[in-house]
Backbone as a printed PyTorch tensor [residue, N CA C, xyz], in Angstrom:
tensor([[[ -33.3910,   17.9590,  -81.6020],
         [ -34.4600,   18.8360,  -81.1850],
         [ -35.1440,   18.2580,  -79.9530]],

        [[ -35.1270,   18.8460,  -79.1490],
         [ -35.6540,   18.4460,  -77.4160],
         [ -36.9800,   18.1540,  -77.7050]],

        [[ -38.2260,   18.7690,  -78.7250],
         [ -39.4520,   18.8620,  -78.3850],
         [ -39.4720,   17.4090,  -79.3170]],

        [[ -38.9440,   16.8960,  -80.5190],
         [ -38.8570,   15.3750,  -81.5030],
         [ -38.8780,   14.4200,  -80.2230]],

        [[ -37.8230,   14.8520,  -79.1310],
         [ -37.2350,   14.1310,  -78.2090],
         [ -38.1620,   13.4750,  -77.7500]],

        [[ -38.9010,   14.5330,  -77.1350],
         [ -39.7450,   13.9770,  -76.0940],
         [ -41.2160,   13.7470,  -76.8670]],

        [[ -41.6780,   13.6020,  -77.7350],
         [ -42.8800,   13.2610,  -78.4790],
         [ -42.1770,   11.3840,  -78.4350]],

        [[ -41.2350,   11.6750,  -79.1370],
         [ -40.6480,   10.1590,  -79.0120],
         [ -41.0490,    9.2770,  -78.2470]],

        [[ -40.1580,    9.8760,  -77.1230],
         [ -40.3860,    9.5500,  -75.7610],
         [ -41.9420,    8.8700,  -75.3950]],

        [[ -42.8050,   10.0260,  -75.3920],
         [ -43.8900,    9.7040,  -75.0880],
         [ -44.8740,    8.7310,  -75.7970]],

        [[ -44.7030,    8.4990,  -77.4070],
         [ -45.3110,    8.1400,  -78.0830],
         [ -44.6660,    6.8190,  -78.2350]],

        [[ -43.7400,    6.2680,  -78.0810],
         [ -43.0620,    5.0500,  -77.9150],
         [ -43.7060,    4.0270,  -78.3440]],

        [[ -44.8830,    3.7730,  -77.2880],
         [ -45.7100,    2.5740,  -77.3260],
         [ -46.6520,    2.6130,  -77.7070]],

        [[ -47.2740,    3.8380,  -78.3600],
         [ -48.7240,    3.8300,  -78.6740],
         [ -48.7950,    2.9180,  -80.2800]],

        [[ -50.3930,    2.6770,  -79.7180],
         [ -50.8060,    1.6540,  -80.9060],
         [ -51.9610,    2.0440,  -81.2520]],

        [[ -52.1060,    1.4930,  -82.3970],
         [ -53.7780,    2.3220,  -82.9410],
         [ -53.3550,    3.5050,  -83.4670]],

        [[ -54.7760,    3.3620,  -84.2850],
         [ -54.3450,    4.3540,  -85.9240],
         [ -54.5210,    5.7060,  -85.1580]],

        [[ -55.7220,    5.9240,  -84.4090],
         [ -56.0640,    7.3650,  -83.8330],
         [ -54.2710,    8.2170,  -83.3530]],

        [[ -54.2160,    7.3370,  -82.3140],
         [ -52.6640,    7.7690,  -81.6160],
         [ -51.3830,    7.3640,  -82.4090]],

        [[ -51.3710,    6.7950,  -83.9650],
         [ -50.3240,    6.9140,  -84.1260],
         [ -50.6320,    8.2000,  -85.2240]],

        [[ -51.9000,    8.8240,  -85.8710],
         [ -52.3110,    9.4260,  -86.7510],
         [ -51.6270,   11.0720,  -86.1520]],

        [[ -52.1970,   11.0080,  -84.7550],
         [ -52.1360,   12.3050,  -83.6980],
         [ -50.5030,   11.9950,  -83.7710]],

        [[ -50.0180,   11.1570,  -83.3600],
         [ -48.2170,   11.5770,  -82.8480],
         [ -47.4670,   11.8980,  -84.0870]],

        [[ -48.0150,   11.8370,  -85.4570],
         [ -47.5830,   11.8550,  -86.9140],
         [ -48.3140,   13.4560,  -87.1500]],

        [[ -49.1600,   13.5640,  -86.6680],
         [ -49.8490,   15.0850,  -86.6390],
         [ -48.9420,   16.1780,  -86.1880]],

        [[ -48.5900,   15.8830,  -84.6610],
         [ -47.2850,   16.9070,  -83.8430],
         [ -45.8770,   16.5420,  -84.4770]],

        [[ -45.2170,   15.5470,  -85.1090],
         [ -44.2340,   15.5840,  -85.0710],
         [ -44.0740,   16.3460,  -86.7990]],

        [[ -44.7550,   16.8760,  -87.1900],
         [ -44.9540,   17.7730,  -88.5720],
         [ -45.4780,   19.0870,  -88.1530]],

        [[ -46.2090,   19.1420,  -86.9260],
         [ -45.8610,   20.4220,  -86.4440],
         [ -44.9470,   21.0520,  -85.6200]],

        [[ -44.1700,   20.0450,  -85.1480],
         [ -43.5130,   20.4250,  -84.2470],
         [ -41.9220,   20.9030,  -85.3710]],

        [[ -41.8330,   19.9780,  -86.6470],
         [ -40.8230,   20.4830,  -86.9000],
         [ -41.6860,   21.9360,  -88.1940]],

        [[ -42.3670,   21.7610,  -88.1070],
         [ -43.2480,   23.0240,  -89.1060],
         [ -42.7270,   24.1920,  -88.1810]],

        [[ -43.3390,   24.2730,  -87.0890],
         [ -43.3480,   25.5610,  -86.2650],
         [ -42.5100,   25.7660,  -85.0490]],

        [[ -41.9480,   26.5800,  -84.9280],
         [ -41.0460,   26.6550,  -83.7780],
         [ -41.6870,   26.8890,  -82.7240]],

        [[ -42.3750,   27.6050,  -82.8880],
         [ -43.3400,   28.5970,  -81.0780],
         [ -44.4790,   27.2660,  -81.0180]],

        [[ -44.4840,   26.4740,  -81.9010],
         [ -45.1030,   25.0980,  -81.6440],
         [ -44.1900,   24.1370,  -80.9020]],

        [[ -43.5600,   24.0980,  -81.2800],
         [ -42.5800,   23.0100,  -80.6150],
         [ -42.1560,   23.8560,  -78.8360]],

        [[ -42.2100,   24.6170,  -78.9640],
         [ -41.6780,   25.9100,  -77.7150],
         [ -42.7600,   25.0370,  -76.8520]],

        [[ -44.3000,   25.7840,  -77.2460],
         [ -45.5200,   25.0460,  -76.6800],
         [ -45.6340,   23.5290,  -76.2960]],

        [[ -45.4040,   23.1650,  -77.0980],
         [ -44.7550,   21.5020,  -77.0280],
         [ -44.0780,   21.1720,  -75.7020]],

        [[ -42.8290,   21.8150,  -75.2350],
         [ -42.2810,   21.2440,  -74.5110],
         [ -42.6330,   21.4880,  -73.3590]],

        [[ -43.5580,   22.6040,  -73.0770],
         [ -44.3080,   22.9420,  -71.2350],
         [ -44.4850,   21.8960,  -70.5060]],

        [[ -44.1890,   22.3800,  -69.3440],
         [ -44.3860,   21.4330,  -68.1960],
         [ -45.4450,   20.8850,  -68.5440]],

        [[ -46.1400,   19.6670,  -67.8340],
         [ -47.4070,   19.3070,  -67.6770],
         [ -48.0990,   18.9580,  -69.1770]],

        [[ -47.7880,   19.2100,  -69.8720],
         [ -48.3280,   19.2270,  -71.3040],
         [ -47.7140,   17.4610,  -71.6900]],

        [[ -48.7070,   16.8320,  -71.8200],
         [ -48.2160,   15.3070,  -71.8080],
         [ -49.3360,   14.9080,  -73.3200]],

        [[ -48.7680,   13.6210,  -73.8540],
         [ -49.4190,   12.7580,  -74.9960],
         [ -50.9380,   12.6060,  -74.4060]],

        [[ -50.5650,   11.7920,  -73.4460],
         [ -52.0180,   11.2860,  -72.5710],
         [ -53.1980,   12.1800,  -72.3310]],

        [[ -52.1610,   13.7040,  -71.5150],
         [ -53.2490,   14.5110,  -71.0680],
         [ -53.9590,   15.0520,  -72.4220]],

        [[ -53.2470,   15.1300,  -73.5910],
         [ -53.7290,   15.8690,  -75.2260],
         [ -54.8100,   14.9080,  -75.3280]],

        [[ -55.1340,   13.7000,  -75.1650],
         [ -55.5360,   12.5330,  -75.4880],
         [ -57.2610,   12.8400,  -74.8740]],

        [[ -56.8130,   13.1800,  -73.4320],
         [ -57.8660,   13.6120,  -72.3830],
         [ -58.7640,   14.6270,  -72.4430]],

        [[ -57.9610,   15.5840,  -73.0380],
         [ -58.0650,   17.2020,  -72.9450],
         [ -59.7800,   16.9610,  -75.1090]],

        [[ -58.9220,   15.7170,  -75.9530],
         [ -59.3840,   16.3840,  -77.3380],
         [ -60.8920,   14.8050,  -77.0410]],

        [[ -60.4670,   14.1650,  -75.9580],
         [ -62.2160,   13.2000,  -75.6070],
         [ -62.3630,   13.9960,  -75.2400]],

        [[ -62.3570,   14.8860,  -74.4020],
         [ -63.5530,   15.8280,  -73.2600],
         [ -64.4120,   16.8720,  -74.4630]],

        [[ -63.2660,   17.1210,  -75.2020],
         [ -64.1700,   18.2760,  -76.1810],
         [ -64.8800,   17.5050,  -77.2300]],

        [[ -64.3700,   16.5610,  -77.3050],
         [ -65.2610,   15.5500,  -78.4350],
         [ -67.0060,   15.4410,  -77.8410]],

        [[ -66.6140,   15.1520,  -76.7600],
         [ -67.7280,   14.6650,  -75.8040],
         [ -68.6480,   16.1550,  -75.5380]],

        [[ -68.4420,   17.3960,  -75.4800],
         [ -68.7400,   18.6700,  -75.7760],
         [ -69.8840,   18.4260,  -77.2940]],

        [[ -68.5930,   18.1650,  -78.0990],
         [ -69.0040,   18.8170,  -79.6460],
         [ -69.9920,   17.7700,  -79.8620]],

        [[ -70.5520,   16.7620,  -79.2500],
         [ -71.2270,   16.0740,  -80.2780],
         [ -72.5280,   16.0900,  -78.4880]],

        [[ -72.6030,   16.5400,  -77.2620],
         [ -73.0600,   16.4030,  -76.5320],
         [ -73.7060,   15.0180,  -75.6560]],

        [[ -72.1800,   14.4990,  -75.7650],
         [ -71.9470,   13.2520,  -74.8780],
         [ -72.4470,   11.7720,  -75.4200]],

        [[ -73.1170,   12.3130,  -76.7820],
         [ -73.4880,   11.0910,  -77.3190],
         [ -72.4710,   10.6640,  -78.2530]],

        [[ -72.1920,    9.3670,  -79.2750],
         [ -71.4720,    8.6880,  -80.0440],
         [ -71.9550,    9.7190,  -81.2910]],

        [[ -70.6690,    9.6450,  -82.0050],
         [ -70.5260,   10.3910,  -82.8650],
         [ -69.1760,   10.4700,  -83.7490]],

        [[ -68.9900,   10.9740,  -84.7680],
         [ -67.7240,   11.3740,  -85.4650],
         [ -67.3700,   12.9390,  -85.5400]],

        [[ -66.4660,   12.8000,  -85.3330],
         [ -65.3610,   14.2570,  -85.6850],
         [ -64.5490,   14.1820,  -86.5210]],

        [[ -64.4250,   15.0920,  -87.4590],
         [ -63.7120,   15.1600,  -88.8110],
         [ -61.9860,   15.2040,  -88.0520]],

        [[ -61.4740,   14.5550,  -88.5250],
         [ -59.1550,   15.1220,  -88.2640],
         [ -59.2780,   15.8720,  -87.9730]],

        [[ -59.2030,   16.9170,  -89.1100],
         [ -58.7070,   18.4930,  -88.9730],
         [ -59.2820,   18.9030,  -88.1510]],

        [[ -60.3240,   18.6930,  -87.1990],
         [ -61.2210,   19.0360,  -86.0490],
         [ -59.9610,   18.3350,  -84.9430]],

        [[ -60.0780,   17.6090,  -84.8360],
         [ -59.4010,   16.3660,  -83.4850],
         [ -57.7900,   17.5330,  -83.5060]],

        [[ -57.6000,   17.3010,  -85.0380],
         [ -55.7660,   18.0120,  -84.6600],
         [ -55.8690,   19.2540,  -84.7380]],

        [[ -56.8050,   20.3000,  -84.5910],
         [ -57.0680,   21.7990,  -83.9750],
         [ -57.0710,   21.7300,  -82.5030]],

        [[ -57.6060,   20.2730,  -82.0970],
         [ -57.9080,   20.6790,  -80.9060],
         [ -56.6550,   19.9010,  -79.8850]],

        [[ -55.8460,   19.6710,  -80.6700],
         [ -54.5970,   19.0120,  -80.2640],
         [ -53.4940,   20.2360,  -80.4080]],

        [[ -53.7410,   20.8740,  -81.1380],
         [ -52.4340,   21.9200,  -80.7540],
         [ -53.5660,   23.3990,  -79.9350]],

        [[ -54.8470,   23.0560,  -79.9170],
         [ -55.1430,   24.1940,  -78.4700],
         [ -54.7700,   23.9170,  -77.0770]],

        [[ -54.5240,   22.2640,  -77.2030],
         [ -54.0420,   21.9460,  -75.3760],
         [ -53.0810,   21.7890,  -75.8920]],

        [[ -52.0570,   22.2950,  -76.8120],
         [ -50.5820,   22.6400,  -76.5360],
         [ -50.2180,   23.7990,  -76.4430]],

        [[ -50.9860,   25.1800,  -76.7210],
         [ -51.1210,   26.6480,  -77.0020],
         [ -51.8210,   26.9580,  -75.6540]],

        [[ -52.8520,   26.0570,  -75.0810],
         [ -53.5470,   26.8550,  -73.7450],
         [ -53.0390,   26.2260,  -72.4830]],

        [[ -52.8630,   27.3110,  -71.6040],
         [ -52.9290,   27.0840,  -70.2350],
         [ -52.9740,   26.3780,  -69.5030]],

        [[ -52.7560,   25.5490,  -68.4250],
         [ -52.9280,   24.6190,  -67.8820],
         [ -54.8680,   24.5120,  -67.3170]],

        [[ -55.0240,   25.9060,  -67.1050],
         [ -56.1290,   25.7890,  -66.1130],
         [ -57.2490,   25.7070,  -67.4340]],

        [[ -56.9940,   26.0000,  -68.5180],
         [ -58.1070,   26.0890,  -69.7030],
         [ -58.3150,   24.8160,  -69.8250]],

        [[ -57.4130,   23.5810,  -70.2470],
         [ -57.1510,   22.6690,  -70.4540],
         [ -57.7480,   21.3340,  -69.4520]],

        [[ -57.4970,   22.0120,  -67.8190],
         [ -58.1760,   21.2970,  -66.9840],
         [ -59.9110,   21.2670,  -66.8270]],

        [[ -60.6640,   22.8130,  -67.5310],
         [ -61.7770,   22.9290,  -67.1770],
         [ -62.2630,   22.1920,  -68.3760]],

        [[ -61.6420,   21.6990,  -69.3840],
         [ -62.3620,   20.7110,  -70.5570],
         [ -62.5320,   19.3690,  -70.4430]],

        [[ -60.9050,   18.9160,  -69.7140],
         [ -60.9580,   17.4510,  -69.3900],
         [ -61.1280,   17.0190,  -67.4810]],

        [[ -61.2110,   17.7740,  -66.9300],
         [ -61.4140,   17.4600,  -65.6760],
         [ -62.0220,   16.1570,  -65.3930]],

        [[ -63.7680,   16.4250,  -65.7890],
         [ -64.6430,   15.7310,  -65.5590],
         [ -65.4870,   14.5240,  -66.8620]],

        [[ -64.5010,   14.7950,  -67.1340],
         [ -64.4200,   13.8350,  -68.5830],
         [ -64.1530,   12.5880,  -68.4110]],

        [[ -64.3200,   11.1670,  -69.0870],
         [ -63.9810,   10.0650,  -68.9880],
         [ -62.5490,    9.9680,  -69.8100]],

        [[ -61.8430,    8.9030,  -68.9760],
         [ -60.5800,    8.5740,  -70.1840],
         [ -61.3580,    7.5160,  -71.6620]],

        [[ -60.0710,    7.5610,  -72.2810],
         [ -60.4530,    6.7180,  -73.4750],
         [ -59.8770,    5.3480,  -72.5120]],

        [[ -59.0370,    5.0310,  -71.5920],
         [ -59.1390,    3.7110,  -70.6570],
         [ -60.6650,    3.0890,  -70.0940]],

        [[ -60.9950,    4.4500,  -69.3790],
         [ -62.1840,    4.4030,  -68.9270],
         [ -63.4070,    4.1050,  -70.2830]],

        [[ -63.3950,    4.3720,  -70.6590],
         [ -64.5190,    4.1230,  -72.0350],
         [ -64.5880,    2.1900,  -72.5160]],

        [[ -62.9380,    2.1290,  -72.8540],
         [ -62.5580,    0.6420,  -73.1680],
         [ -63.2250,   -0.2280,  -71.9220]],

        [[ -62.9040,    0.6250,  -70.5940],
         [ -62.9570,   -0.6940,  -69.5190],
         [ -64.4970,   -0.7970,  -69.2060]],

        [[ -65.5900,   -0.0400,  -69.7670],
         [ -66.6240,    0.3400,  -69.4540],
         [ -67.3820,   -0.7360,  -70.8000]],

        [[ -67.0060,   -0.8050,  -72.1610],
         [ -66.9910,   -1.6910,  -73.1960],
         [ -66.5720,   -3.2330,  -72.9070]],

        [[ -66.1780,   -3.4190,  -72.1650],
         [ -65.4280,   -5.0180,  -71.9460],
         [ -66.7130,   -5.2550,  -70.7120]],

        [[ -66.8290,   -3.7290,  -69.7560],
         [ -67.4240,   -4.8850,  -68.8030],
         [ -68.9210,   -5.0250,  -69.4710]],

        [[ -69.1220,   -4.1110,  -70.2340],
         [ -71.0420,   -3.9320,  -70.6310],
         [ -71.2520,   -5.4760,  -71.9330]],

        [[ -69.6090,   -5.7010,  -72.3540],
         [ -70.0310,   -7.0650,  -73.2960],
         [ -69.7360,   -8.3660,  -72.4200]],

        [[ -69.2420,   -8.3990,  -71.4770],
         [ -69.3530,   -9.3180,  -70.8190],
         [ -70.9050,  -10.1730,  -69.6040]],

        [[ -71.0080,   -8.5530,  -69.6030],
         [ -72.4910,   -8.9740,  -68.8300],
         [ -73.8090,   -8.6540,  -69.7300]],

        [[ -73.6360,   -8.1380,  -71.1400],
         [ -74.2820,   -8.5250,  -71.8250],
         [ -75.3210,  -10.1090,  -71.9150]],

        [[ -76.8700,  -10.2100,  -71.6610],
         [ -76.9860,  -11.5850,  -71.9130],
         [ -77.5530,  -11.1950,  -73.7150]],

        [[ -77.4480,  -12.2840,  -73.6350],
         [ -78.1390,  -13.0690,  -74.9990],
         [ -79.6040,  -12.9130,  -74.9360]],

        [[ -80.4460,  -12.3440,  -75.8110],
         [ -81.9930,  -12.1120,  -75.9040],
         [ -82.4590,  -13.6040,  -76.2430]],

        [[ -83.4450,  -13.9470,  -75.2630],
         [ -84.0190,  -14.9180,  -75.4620],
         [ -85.1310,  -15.3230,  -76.6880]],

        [[ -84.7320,  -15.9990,  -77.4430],
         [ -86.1950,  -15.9480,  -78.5440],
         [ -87.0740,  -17.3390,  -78.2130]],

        [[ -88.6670,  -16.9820,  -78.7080],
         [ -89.3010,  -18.0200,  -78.5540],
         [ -89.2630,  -18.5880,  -79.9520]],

        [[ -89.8620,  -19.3770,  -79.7340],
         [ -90.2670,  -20.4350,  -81.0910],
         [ -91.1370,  -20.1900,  -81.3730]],

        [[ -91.2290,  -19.0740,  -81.9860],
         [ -92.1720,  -19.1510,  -82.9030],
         [ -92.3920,  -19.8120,  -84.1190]],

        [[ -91.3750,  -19.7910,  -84.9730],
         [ -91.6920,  -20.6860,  -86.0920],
         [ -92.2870,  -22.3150,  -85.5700]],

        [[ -91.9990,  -22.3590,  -84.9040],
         [ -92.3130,  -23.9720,  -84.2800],
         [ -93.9270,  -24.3260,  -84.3740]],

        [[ -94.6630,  -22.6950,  -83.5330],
         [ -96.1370,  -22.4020,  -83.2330],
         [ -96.6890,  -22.5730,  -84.6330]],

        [[ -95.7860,  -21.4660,  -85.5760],
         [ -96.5320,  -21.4750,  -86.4990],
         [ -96.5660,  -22.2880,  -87.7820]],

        [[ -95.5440,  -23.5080,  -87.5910],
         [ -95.7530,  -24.6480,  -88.4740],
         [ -96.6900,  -25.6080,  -88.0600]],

        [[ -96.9160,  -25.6290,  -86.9160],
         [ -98.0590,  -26.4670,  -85.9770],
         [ -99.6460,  -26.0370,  -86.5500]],

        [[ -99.2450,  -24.8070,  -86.8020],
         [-100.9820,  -23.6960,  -87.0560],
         [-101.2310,  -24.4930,  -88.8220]],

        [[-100.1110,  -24.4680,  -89.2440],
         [-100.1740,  -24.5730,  -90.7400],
         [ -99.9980,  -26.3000,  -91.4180]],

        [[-100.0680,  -26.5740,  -90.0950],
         [ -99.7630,  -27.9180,  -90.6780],
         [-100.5290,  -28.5730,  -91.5320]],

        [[-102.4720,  -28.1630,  -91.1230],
         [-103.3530,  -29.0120,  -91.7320],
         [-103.0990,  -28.4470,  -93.6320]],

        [[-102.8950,  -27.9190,  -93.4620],
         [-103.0670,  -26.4550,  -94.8270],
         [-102.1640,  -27.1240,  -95.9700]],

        [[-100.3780,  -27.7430,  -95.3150],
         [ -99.6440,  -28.3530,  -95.7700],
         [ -99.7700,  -29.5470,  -96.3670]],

        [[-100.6560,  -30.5370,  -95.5500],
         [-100.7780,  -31.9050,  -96.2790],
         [-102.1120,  -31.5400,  -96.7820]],

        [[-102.5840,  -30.8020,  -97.3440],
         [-103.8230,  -30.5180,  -98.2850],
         [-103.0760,  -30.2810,  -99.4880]],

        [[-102.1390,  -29.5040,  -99.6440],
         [-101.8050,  -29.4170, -101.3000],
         [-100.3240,  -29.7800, -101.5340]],

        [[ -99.8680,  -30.5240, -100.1790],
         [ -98.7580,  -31.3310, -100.7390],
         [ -97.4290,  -30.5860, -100.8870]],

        [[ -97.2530,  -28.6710, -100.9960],
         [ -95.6990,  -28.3490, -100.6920],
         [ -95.5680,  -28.0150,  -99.4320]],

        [[ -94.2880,  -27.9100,  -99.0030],
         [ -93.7270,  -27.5810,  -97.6730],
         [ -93.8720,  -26.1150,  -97.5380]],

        [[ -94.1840,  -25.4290,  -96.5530],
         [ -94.1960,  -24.2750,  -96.0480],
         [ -92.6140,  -23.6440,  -95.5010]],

        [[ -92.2420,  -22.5100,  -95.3920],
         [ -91.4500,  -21.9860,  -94.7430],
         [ -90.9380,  -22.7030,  -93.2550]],

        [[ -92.3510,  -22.0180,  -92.8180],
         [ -93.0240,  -23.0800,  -91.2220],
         [ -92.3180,  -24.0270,  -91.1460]],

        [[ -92.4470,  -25.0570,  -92.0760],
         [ -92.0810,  -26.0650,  -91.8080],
         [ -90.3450,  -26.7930,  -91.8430]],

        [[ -89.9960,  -25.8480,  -92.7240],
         [ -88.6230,  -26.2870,  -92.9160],
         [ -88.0780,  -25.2540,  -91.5220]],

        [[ -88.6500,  -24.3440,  -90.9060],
         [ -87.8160,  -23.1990,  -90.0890],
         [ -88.1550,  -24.2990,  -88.4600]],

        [[ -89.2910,  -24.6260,  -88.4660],
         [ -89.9930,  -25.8110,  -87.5970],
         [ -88.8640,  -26.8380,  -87.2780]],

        [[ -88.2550,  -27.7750,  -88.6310],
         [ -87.3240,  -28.6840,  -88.5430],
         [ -86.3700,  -28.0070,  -88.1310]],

        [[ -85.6100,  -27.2840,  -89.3400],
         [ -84.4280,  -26.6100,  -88.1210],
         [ -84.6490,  -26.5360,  -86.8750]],

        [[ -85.4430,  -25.9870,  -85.8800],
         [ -85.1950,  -26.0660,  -84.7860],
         [ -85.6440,  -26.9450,  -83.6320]],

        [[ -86.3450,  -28.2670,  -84.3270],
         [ -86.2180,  -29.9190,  -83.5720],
         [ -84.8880,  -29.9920,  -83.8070]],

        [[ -84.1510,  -29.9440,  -84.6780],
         [ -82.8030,  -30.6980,  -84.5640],
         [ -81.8820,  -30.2270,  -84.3050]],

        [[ -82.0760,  -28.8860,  -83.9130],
         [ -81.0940,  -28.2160,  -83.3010],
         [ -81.3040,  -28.3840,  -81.7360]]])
């Protein structure tokens, strides 16, 4: 079957549950339905661009913020950019980010991530409590949170 063929083809290397969930999605529709698989094989109709085409509407359905989408949502909208048009398909993902673009946007925001600076406070406030401590003889919080951080 030409349309098994080329899912093959395309899906080769993918990794990750999302894209191997989706290429296990088409290759049960593709042998389910024939005028699916027909759709399947159109020009221009690629793994990647399906990939492009079901972030852009994700990014729609939840209005650009982080969020979840149910499957059966994600793989509806995986066989509409195999059923629609080229030009339908372009006005969803055009201006959309890739899922590359997202990753490379995550690596650079944890890399230049700094570290929040904390003060010492516990330090201040074993200092405040100190007289209070050798009056009735147990240790305070203060004081043990105090040591930890002389000796660190």
């Amino acid at each position: 079957m030409e349309a098994l063929d080329k899912l093959k083809k395309e899906t080769m290397d993918v990794k990750g549950t999302a894209d191997i969930k989706l290429a296990t999605f088409l290759e049960t529709r593709i042998k389910d339905s024939k005028a699916f698989a027909e759709d399947f094989l159109r020009d221009g109709k690629t793994f990647e661009g399906m990939k492009k085409y079901i972030f852009g509407r994700a990014q729609e359905a939840l209005g650009s913020k982080s969020g979840y989408v149910e499957d059966e949502k994600v793989y509806e909208w995986a066989e509409d950019y195999y059923h629609a048009t080229d030009e339908d398909t372009n006005k969803v993902s055009s201006d959309k980010a890739t899922f590359a673009d997202v990753n490379e946007v995550k690596s650079q925001s944890a890399k230049t991530e700094e570290k929040p600076k904390t003060k010492p406070i516990a330090k201040k406030a074993a200092e405040k409590h100190k007289d209070k401590n050798e009056i009735d003889g147990q240790m305070s919080i203060f004081d043990i949170l105090g040591g930890a951080n002389a000796e660190a």
